[in-house]
N, C-alpha and C positions, 0 to 999 in steps of 0.2 A: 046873505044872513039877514038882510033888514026887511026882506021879504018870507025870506022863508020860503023858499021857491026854489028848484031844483032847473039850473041852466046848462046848456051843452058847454065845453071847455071849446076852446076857438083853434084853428089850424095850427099844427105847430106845437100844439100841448096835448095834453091827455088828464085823465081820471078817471080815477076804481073805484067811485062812490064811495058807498060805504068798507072798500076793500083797500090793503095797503098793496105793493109791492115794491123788491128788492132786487133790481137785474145790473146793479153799477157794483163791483165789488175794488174798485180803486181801494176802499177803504171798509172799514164794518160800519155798516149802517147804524144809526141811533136805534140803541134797544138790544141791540146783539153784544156778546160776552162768550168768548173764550178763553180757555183756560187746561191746563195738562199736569198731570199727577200721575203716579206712580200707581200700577196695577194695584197692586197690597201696598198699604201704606204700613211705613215700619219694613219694610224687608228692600230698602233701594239703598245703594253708594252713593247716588247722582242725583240730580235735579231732574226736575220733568217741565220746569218752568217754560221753556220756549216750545214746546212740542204741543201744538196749537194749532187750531185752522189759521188759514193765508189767505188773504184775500189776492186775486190773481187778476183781477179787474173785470173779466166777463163770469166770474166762477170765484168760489172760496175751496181751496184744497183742504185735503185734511192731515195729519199727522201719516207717517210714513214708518215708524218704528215702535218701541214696544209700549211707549206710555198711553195712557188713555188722552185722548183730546175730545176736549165738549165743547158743542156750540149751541149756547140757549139762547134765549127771543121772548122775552115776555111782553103781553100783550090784553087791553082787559076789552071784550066784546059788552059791546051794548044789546045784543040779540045773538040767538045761536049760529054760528058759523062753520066757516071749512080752513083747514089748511091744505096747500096745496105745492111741489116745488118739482124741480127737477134735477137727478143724480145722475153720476156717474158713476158705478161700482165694477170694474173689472176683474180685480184682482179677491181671490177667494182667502186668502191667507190675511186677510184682514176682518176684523170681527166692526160689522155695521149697524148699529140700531135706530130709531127712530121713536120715539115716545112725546106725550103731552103729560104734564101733571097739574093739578089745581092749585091753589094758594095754600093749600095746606100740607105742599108734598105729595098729594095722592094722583096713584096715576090715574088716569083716565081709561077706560075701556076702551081696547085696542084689537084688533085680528090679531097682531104680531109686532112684534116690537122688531125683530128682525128682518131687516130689509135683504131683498133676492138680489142675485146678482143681475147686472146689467143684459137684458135679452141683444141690447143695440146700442148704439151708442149714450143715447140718453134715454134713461126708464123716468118715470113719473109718478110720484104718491100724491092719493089726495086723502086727509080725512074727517073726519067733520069735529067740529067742534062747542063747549058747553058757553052758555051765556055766563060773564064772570070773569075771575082772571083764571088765565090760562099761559105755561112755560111754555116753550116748545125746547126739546132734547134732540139733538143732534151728536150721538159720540161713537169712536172708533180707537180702537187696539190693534194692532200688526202682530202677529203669530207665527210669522215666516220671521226666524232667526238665521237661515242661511244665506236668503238673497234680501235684496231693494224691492220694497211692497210696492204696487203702484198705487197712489191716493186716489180718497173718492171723492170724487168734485160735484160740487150743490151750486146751485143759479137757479134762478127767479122762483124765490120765495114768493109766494101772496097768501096775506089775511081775510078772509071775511067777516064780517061782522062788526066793524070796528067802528065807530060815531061818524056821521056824513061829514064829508069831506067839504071845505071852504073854500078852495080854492084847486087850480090845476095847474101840472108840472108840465113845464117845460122838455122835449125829446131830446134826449141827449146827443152831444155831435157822435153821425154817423147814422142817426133815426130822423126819420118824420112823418109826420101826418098831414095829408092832405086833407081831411075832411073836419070840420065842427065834430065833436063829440065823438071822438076818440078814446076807446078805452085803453092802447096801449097804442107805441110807435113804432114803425117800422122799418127795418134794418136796411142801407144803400148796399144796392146791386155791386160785384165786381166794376174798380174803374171808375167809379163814382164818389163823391163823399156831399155831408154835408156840415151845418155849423148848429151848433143848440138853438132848437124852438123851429128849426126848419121844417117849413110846410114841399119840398121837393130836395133831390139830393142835383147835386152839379157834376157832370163828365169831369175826368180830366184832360188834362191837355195830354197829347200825342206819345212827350217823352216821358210822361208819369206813368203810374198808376194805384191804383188802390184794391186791397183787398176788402173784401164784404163787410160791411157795417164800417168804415175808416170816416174817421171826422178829416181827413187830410189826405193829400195827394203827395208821394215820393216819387224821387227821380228812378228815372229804369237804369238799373246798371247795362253794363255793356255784356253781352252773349259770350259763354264759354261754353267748353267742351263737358260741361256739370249741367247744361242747363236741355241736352238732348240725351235721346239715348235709341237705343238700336233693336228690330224687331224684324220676324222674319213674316211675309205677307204669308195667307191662305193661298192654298194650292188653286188656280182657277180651270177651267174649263178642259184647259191645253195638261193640267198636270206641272206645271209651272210654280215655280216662287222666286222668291229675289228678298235681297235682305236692304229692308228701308229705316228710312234715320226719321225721325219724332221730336218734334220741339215737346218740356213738361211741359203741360197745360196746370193751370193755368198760365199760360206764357208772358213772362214778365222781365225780360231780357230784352237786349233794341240790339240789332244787328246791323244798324246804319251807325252809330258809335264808331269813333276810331280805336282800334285793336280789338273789336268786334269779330266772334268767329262766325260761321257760313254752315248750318245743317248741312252735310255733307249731301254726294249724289247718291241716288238710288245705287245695289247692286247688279248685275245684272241677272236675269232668269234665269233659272237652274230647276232641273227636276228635281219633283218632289219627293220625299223619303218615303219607307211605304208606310202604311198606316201601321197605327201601334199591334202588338198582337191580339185576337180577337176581332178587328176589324177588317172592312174591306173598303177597296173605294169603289164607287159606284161611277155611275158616266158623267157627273160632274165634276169626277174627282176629289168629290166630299167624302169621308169614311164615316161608312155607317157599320151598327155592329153585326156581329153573325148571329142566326138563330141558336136557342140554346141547346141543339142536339150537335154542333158543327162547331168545327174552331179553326183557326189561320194564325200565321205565321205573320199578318200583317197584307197578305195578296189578295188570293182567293179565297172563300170558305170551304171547308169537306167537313163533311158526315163521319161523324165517331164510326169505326167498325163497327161490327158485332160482337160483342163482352168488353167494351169499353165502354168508357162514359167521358165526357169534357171534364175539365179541372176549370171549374169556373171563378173569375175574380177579375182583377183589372190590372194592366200592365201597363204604364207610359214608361215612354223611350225614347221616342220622338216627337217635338216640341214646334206643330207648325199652327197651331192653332190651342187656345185654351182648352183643355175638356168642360163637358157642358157640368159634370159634380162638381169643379173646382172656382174657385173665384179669389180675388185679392181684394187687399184696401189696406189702408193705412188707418193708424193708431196714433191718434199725438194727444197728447195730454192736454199740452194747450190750447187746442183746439179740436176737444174728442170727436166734434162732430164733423172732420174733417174728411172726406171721404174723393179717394183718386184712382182713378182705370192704371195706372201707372205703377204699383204697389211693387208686381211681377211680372215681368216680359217673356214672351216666348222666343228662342232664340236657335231654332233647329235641335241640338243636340240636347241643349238643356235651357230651363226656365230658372232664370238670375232677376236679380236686384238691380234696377234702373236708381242713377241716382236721384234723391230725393229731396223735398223744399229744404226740410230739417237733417242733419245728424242726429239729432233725438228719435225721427219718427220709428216707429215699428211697422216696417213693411208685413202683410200679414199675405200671407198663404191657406185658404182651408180648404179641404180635400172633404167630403159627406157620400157617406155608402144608406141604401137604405134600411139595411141586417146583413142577417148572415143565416144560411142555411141548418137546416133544423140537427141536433146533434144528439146520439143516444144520450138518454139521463144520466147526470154523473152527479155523485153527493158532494157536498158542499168542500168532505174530506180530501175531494180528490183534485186533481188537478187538468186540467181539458185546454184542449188548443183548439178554439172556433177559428179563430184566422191568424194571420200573421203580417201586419207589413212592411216591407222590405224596402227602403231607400237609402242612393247613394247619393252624397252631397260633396261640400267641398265651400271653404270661406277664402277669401284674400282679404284682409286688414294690413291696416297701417296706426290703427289706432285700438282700443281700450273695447271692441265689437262683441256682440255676444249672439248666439243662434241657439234658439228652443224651439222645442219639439215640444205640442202638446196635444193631449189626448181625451177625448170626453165625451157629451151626448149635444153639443151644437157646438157654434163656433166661437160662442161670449163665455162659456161655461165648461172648463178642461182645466186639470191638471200636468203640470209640467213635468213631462219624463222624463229629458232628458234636456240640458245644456252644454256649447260646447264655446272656449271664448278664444278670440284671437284667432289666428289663421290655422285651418286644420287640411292638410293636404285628403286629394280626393279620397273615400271610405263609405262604408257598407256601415249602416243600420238599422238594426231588426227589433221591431217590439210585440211581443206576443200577446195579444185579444183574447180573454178570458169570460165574457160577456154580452152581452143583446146590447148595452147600452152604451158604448165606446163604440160610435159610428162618425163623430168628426174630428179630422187629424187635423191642424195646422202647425205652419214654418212661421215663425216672427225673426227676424235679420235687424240688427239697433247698431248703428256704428259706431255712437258713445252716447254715455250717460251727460255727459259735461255740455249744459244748452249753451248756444250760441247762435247768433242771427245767419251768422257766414257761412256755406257749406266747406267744410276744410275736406272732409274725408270723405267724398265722392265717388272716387276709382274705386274705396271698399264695396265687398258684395259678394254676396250667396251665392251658389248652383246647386237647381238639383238637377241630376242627369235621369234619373228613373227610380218611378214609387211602382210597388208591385204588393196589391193586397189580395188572399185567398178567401176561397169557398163564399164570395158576398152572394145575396142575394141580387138577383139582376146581372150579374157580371158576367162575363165573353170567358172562352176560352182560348189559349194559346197552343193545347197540345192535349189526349187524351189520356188516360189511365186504364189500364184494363182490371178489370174487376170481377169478384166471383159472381160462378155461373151457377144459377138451380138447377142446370142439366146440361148436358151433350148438345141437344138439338141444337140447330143455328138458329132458331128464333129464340133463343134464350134473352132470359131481361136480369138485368144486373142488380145484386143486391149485395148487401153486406155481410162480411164473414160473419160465423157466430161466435160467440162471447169464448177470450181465449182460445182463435187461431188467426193466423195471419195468411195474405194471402202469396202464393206462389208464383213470380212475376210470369216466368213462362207459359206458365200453364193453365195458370188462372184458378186451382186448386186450392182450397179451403186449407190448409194442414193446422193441425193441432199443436201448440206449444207445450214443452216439456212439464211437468207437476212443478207447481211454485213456482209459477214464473207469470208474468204479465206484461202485456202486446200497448207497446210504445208506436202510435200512428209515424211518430216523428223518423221514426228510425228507418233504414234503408231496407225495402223489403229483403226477404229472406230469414235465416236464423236470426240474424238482430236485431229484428222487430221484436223478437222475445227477449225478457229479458230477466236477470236471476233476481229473486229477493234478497236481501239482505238477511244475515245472521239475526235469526228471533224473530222475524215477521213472515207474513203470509198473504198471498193474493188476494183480492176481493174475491168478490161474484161475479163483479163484472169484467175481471181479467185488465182493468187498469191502473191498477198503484199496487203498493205493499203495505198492508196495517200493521201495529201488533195489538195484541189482547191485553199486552199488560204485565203478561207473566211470561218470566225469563229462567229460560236456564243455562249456566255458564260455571267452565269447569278449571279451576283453579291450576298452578304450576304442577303443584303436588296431586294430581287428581282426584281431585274432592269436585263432590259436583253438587251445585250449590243449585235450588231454587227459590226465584224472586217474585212475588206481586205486589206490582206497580198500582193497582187499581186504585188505592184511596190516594192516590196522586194523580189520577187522571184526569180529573174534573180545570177548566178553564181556571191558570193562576197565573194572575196578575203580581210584579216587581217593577219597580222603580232602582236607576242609578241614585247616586248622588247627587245632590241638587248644584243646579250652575245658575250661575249669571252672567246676564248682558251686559256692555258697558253702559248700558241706562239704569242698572242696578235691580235687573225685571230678572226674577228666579222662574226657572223651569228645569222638569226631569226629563229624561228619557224613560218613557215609560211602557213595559215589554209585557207583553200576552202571551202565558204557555198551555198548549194543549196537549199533553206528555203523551198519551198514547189512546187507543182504543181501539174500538170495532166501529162496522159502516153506519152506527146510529150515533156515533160523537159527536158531542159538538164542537167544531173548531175553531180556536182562538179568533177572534177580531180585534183590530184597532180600525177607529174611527174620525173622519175630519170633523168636528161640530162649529168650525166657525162659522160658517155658513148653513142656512137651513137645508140646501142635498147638498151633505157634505158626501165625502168618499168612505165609502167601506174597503175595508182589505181583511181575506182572511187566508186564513193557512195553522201552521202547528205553532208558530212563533214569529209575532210581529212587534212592531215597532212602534212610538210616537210620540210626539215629542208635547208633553202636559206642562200648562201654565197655570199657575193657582188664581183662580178671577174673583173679582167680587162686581162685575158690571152686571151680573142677572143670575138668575136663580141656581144656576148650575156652579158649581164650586171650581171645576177642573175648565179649562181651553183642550181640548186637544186636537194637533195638526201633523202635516206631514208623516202621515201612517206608511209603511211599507211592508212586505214580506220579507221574512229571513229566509226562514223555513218551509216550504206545503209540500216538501213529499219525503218519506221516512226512509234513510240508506237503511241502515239495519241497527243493531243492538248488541255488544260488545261490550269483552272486555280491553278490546286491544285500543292503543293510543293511533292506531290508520285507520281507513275504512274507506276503500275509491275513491283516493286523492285528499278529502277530507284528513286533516292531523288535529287532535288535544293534546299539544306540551304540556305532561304531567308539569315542569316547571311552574305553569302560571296557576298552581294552586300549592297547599301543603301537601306534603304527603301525605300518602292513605294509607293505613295499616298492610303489612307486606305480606299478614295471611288471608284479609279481606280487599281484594281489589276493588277500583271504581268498576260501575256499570254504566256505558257512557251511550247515549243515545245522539245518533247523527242525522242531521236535516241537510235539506239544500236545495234554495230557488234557484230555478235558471232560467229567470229574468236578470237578463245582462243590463249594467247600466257602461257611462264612460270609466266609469273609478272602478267598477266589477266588472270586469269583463267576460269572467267566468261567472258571472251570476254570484251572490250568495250563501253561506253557509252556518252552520250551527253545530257548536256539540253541548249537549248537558250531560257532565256527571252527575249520577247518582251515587250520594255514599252515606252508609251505614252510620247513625249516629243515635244509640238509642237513648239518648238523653235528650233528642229533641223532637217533642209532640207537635211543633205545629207544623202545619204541612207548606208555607210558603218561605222557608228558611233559603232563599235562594242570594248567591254571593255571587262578584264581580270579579277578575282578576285584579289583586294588589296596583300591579303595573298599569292594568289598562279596564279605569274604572267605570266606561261606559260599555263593560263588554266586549270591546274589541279593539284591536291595536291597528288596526287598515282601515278599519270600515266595511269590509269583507267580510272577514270570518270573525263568527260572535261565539265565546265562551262562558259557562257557569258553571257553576255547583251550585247542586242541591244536597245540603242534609237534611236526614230524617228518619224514625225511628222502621219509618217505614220502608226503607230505602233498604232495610240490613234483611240476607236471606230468610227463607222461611225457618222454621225452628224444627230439629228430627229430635232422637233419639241420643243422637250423639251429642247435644247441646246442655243436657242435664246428668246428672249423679243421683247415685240413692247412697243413704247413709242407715246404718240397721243402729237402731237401739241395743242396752246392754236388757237383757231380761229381767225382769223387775215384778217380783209377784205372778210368776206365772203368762206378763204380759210383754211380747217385744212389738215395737215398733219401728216402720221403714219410712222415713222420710224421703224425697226428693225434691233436688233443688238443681240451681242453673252452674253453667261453666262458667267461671267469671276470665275474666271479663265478658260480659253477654256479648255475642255481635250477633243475634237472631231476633226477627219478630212475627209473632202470628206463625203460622203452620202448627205443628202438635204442641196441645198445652203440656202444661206439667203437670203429671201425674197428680193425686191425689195420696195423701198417706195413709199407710195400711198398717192393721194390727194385726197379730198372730201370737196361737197361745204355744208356752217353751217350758222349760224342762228350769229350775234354775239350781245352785253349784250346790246347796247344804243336801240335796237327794242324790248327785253323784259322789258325792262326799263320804256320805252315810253307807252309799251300796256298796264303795270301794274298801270299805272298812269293812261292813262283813261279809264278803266277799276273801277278802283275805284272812279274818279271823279264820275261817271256815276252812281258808287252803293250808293255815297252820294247823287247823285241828287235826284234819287227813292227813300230812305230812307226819306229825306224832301216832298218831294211829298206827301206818305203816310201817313204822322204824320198829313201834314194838312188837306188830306181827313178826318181824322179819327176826327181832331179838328172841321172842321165843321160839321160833323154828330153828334159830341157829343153835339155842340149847338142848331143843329136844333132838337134833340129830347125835351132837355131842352125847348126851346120854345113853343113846341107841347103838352109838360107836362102843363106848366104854361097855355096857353089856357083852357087844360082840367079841371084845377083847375079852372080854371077864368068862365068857363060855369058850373061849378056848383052851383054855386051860394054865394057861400061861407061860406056854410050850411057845417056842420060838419056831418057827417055819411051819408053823399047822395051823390050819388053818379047818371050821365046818366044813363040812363035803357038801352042805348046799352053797349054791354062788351065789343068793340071797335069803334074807333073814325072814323064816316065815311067822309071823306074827299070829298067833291066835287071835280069834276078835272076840272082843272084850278086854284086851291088852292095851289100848289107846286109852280107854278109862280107866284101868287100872294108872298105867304112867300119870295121866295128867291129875288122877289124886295125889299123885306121889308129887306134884308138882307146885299145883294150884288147885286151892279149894277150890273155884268156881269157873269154867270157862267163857270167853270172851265171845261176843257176836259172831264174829270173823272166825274164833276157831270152831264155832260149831256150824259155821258155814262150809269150814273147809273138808269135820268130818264126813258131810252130807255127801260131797263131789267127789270123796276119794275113791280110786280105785282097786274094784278089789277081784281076787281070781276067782276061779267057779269050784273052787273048794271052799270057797267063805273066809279065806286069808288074804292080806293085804299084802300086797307083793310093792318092795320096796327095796332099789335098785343099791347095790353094795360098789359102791366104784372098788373098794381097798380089797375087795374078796378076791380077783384078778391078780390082785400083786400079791394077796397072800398064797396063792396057789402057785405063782412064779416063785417063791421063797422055798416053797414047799417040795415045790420037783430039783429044786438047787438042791436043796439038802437032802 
């Protein structure tokens, strides 16, 4: 300083110029502040006070649960600088960012605020920084609510920019520098140590030793049967192996100690097994693999027939050698960057778990394909099997041990499919590959969570006996398939059946499967590779799933046959459970994606991982996931842990079964007893440990036309996230749209009274309505009518009229009855008045001109009717009217009497 003169720092110390840095995390360095709070403030039960970064001494940890934990750094540059540090992020279930802000709160311009996951052990951010003051933001959130997140560990901070530096720091013990002008110190080798400001590190003594970077030397314990473990050599020359014992390295045990154990002897030589399927051994006895037209049993290679082809993939079985895709290492938190050949052992039969420094560590296993073979196009709606694979395992514990299976596109970057905890007797596990991008599988084996120096639980440990993965690209065959032929010839070349038939194992014959039906690879060739659609759906084109269009029809007890369109409910709808909490007082939903129905251009529901920047997609008809309300960046929602329920459609019913699938009417209210539910069935079959059968879903549909919005979807009473297992997921949906279409039978007409010449018909609905959409309601119609004062009036004279006639007739008939009267009394009166005589004619002949004579003698004037009647009468061809005498008879009988 009194020069003003810039000097090297001397052996033994160091200096960053004008830069700081922070690689002692004993304690938080001066400048640093952390601190932990509740995601949403206002919505916690609990504290978030202790859930903070840790300082760990080589590393600061971070929070492991659901509160947010920050670690800022403020710092003011005298010129423009860098930040620069190094992470740990393994675990995806944890939301990780990284930001700078100025003194005024604003951030600074950034790529991303979201940090990737860890490619290796340790990843590295650098990024530059403004002349000024400047924070630095370090925060994380845990989003896995079902297991222990692993934390993300940060070591060696450094500032640029910061005012030159006066003086130089000391190496701390376990560093040193050898030379003047040293920018940083250097960590002592295994076995070595040294003390603060050390310019070399010191050996230790015989019976010590020391791990990497140690300011001090321990005593070596005494050798136990924890501190080897067992392994089977390479096959050599002769075909040969033998099973040999291995001190762990780094070997830190003394076998000259008293009660000291002894690495046991070698086994003796034994033949070697054959090689795995697909392979051959060659004259070293090394196995190498078969060409891709040929496949083995593990001996020799042969040549696929003619109309076969290899079934290519990978098959281990036997364990005498590493395969060259797989590799081990360990995991230790404490030490991320720990890394040991020792992880996994091969052991003949099977590759197991050697015991390890820690109980804590995670023994890791990854297994790397490099694809998988090219597969007809299938839509997003449909469901496809690119590969499969197939392994059997097996744990022995004695303590609190756990074994995951994870699945992804490398070996830092996978989701966990499946866990299994405590000792599980030997078994078969299958995960079915849906994608190009899940090509690295690994095994992790953890004997307990609970750290401790001492190895207690050693004898625990894994096996696996054999992994067997299909159709990869590059992969050997075991065995071949015969496959259709484009022709008879024997030079025929193998291709694939066409769309909807399956092929004939005998024969090799294409056959056609039945109408409505579609060709499952999985199934066992023959008629069962076909297979039926469900009630109300229909095959694709491509002959692999069943869809429906939306529109149903379904026919009632009483046979009424009802039809439905689904369609304005098909569109992607989102519901949420009821909101829960953690016992840190952190709210989150389970929140579900439905894709009700469609044709091959739907889109199919998704849920999504976003804690991470390549988080996981999952799609199908109805998935899962579990949403946190955030306020740590611009996005409002967390969501993690996405799954499938549903991605392939049984069929569409009214019935409460449907292929094993049940909806207990119970776990809703009842539904009207003349309109049933319509209940739509799904089912993944991806098996986990808790679903063994994979998967299932039913949504009813019910008619409710009081309600217009389309996502009215409810939970079982009893079981309000949906499901009472975890298995099988139920709901109901109402909607106005949900109730059949509308016919004829649905409305009434009503006629008006006539009114001025005007009737009216109105139509309306059946109430209670249970119809929507199909035929509208008519329209009212008018017609012209007759009204009652014109039948009234007609009826009136109408009958006047039948009274007038009725009087008319009485009195024709009364004067006919007088004028024969009087024509009697004549007759009488010319006979004389002589008893039994009678005129000698038997009828009266009437001169004419005699009827008008009488009828003056009668009536002045004659009536219509009687001059109608004289008009018609009849008369004889003497011009007299002959007119029948009935009494003339009986007077002629009187007449011969006497």
């Amino acid at each position: 300083m009194q020069t003003q003169q810039c000097q090297n720092c001397a052996a033994g110390t160091y200096s960053l110029g004008t830069s700081v840095a922070f690689d002692e995390w004993d304690n938080l360095p001066t400048g640093f502040v952390t601190h932990g709070k509740v995601t949403r403030e206002g919505k916690a039960i609990s504290d978030c006070s202790n859930s903070t970064w840790t300082p760990k001494g080589d590393y600061v940890a971070s929070n492991t649960d659901e509160c947010t934990a920050t670690l800022s750094y403020a710092v003011n540059l005298k010129k423009t600088g860098a930040a620069a540090f190094e992470y740990f992020y393994p675990d995806n279930s944890i939301y990780f960012e990284f930001f700078v802000q100025n003194d005024q709160c604003q951030s600074t311009d950034s790529e991303s605020r979201w940090m990737r996951i860890s490619e290796n052990s340790w990843s590295q951010h650098k990024v530059q920084l403004r002349k000024g003051n400047n924070v630095l933001y370090w925060r994380t959130t845990a989003y896995d609510l079902s297991s222990a997140a692993k934390p993300v560990l940060l070591r060696n901070v450094q500032v640029s920019g910061v005012s030159y530096t006066s003086e130089c720091f000391h190496c701390k013990p376990g560093t040193h520098s050898t030379k003047p002008g040293s920018p940083r110190c250097t960590p002592c080798p295994a076995d070595t140590y040294s003390n603060k400001g050390a310019t070399v590190c010191h050996e230790c003594e015989k019976d010590k030793y020391a791990v990497p970077g140690s300011g001090i030397c321990e005593p070596r314990p005494a050798c136990t049967h924890s501190d080897y473990f067992y392994t089977h050599t390479p096959c050599d020359s002769e075909g040969k192996t033998q099973l040999m014992y291995k001190w762990i390295q780094p070997k830190i045990c003394s076998e000259t100690i008293e009660g000291a154990v002894k690495l046991p002897a070698s086994g003796e030589k034994q033949s070697c097994p054959p090689c795995n399927p697909g392979f051959f051994a060659n004259s070293t006895s090394a196995c190498e693999p078969c060409s891709n037209d040929s496949y083995s049993n593990g001996t020799v290679c042969a040549t696929c027939p003619v109309g076969t082809e290899p079934m290519l993939g990978f098959e281990y079985k036997w364990w005498n050698t590493m395969p060259s895709n797989m590799k081990s290492f360990i995991i230790r938190h404490e030490f991320s960057n720990y890394n040991r050949r020792t992880a996994w052992e091969v052991a003949g039969e099977y590759v197991y778990t050697p015991p390890g420094d820690l109980d804590t560590d995670y023994q890791t296993l990854t297994f790397t394909v490099p694809g998988y073979r090219a597969e007809t196009t299938v839509k997003d709606t449909e469901v496809r099997e690119l590969s499969r694979i197939t392994f059997i395992f097996e744990t022995v514990c004695s303590a609190d041990c756990k074994f995951y299976f994870k699945a992804g596109y490398n070996s830092w970057f996978g989701d966990v499919v499946e866990e299994w905890k405590a000792t599980n007797r030997k078994q078969s596990y299958s995960y079915l590959i849906q994608n190009n991008y899940t090509v690295s599988f690994s095994w992790l084996f953890q004997r307990t969570e609970k750290y401790n120096m001492t190895r207690r639980y050693s004898a625990d440990a894994a096996k696996i006996y054999s992994i067997h993965i299909t159709n990869v690209v590059g992969g050997v065959a075991s065995q071949c398939r015969r496959c259709a032929l484009m022709s008879t010839k024997a030079d025929s070349t193998c291709v694939p059946c066409p769309p909807g038939h399956y092929m004939v194992e005998a024969t090799g014959v294409c056959k056609s499967c039945p109408p409505n039906t579609y060709v499952r690879a999985s199934q066992p060739v023959g008629k069962s590779a076909c297979i039926q659609c469900g009630p109300n759906t229909k095959r694709n084109k491509a002959f692999t799933t069943c869809l429906s269009d939306c529109k149903v029809d379904v026919q009632t007890k009483g046979g009424v046959l009802l039809s439905y369109d689904f369609s304005p409910l098909s569109n992607v709808t989102g519901f949420r459970s009821s909101p829960r909490f953690t016992n840190k007082g952190l709210r989150y939903f389970h929140h579900f994606n439905l894709g009700l129905c469609g044709t091959e251009r739907h889109m199919p529901a998704s849920c999504v991982d976003n804690v991470t920047e390549n988080g996981k997609v999952v799609k199908g008809y109805i998935c899962q996931s579990v949403v946190v309300p955030s306020d740590i960046r611009s996005q409002s929602m967390v969501s993690s842990q996405p799954f499938v329920i549903g991605d392939s459609l049984i069929g569409v019913t009214t019935d409460t079964t449907l292929e094993g699938v049940t909806s207990p009417s119970w776990l809703f209210p009842p539904a009207s007893p003349q309109l049933p539910d319509v209940i739509f069935y799904y089912r993944s079959n991806d098996a986990t440990q808790a679903c063994k059968r994979g998967r299932s879903a039913t949504i009813r549909l019910r008619c409710n036309p009081t309600v217009t919005a389309k996502d009215y979807i409810t939970h079982p009473s009893n079981c309000s996230e949906g499901t009472c297992d975890g298995c099988s997921f139920h709901f109901l949906w109402q909607s106005q749209h949900a109730c059949p279409l509308c016919t004829k039978d649905h409305y009434r007409e009503i006629v008006s009274a006539c009114i001025q010449g005007i009737q009216r018909t109105t139509y309306v609905w059946q109430q209670p309505l249970q119809c929507y959409g199909g035929e509208s309601l008519p329209a009212q119609t008018v017609s012209a009518c007759v009204t009652l004062d014109f039948w009234l009036k007609f009826g009136v004279s109408i009958g006047a009229f039948a009274a007038l006639l009725l009087i008319s007739i009485s009195c024709y008939f009364w004067k006919r009855t007088r004028k024969l009267e009087y024509k009697y009394s004549r007759l009488m009166m010319s006979s004389g008045g002589k008893e039994c005589e009678l005129p000698t004619a038997d009828s009266c002949a009437i001169m004419e001109g005699e009827d008008a004579e009488d009828d003056l003698m009668d009536l002045t004037h004659k009536s219509f009717f009687k001059k109608i009647k004289s008009f018609s009468r009849e008369r004889t061809s003497d011009g007299f009217d002959s007119v029948p005498l009935k009494s003339s008879s009986r007077h002629q009988h009187e007449e011969e009497d006497c």
